[in-house]
ChimeraX commands (.cxc) that place a marker at each C-alpha (Angstrom):
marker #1 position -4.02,-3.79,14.78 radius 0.5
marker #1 position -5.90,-4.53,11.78 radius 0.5
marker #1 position -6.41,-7.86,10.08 radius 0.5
marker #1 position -5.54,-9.36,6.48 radius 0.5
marker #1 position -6.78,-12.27,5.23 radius 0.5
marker #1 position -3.33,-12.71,3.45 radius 0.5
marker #1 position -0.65,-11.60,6.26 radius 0.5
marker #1 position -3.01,-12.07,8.79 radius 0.5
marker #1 position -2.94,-9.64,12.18 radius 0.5
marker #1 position -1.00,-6.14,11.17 radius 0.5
marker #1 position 0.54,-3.58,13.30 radius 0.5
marker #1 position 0.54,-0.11,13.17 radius 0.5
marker #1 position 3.10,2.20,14.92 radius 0.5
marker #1 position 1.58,5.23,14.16 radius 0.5
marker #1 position -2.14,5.04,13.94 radius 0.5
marker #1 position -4.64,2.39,16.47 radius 0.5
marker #1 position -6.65,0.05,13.77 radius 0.5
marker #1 position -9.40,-1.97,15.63 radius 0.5
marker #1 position -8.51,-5.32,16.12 radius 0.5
marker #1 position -11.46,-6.77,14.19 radius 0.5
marker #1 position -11.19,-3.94,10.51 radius 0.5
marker #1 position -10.49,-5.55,7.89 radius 0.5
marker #1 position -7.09,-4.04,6.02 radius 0.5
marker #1 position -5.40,-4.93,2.67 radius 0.5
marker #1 position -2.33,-4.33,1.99 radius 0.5
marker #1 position -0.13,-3.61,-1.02 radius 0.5
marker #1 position 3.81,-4.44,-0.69 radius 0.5
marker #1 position 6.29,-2.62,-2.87 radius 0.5
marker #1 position 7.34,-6.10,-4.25 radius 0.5
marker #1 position 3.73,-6.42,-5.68 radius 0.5
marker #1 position 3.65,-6.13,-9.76 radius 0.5
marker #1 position 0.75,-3.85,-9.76 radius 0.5
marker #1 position 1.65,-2.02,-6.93 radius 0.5
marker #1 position 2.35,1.36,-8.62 radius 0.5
marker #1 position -0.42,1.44,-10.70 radius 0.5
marker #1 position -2.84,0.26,-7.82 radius 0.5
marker #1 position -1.56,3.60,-5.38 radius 0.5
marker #1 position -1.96,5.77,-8.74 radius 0.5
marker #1 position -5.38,4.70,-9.05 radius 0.5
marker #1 position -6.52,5.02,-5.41 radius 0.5
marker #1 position -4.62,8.50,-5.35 radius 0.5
marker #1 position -7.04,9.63,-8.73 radius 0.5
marker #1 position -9.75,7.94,-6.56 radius 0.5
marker #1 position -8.95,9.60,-3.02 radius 0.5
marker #1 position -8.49,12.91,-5.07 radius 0.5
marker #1 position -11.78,12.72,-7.15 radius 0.5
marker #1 position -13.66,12.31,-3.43 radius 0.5
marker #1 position -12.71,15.14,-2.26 radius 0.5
marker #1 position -9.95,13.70,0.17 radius 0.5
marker #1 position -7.82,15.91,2.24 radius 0.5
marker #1 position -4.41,17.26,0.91 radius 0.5
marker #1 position -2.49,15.56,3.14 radius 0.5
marker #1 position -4.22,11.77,2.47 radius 0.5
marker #1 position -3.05,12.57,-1.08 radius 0.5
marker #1 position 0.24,13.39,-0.17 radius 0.5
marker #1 position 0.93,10.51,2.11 radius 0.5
marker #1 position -0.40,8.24,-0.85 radius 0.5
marker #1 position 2.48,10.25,-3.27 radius 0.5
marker #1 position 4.93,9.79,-0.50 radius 0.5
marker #1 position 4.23,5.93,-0.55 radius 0.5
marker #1 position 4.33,5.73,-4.58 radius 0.5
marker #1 position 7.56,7.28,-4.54 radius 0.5
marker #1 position 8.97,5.14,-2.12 radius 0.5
marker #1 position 7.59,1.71,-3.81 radius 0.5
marker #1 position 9.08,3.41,-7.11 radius 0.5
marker #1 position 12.88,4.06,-5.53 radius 0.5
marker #1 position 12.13,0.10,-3.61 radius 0.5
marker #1 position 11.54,-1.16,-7.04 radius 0.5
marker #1 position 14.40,0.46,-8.65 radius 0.5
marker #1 position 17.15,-0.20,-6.37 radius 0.5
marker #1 position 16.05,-3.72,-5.28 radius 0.5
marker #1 position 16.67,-7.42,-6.88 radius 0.5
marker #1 position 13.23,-8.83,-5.33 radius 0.5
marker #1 position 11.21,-6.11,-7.21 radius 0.5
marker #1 position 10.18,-8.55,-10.30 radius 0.5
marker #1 position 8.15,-10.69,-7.86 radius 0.5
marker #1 position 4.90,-11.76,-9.34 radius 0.5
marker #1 position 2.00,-11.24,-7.06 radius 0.5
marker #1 position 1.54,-15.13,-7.80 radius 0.5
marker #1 position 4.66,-16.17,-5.71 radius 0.5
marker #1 position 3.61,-14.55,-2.65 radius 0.5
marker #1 position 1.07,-17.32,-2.46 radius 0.5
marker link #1:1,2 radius 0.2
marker link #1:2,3 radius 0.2
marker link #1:3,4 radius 0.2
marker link #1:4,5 radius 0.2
marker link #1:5,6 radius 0.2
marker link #1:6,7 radius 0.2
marker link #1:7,8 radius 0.2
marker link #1:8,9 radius 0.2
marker link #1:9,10 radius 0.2
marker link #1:10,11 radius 0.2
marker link #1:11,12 radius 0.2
marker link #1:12,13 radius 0.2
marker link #1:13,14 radius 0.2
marker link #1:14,15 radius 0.2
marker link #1:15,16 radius 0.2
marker link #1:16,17 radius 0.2
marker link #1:17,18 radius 0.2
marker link #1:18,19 radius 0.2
marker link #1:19,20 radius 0.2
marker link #1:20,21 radius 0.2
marker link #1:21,22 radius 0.2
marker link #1:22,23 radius 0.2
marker link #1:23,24 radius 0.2
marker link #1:24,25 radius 0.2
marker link #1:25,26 radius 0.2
marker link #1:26,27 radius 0.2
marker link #1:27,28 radius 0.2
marker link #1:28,29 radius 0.2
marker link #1:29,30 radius 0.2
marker link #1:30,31 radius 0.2
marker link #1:31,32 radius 0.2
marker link #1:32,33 radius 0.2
marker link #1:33,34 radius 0.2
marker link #1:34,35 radius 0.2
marker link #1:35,36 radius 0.2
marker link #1:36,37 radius 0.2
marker link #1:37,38 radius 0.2
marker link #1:38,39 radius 0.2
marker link #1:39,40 radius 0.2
marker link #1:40,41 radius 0.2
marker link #1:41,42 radius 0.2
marker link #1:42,43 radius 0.2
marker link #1:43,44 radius 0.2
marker link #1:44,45 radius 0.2
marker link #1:45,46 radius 0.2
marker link #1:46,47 radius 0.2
marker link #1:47,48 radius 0.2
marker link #1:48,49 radius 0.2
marker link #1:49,50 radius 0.2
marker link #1:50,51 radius 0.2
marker link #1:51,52 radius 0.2
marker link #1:52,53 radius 0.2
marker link #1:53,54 radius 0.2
marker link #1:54,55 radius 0.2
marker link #1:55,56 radius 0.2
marker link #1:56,57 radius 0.2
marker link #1:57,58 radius 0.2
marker link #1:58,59 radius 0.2
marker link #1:59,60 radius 0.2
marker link #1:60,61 radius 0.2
marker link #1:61,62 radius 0.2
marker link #1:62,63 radius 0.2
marker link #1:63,64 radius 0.2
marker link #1:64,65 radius 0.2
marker link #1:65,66 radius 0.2
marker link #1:66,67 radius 0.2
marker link #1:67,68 radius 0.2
marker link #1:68,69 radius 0.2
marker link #1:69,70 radius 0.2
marker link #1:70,71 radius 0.2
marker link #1:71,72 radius 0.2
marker link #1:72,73 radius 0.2
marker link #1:73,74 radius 0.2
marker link #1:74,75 radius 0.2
marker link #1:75,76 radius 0.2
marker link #1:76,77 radius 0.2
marker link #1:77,78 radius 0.2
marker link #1:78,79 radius 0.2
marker link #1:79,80 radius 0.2
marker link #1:80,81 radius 0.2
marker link #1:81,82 radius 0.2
view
């Protein structure tokens, strides 16, 4: 479990997070949301990353991208999840 300063304490099924580390997190409903996981993917993939962190990042774009186009709350503004 991992904490936000936003959402506060945040669960993970898949992977442990210490109760204490810091997380952030970006929700598909987030304006820049798309353009923030294409950045960290170009960051991620100028370090040297492994092939499959970059592919789990692609995985997530593409799912924020089909969220966004199928769903009515996807022109939230990051200022009305305040």
């Amino acid at each position: 479990m991992g904490i936000s300063k936003r959402f506060g304490r945040i669960s993970t099924e898949l992977e442990q997070i210490p109760d204490d580390e810091p997380v952030f997190l970006i929700r598909a409903s987030d304006r820049g949301s798309i353009a923030g996981l294409d950045a960290y993917l170009a960051l991620c993939s100028s370090m040297g990353d492994d092939q499959e962190r970059l592919d789990n990042i692609q995985q997530a774009r593409e799912f924020f991208r089909v969220w966004q186009s199928e769903s009515k709350d996807a022109e939230r503004r990051d200022d009305q999840h305040r």
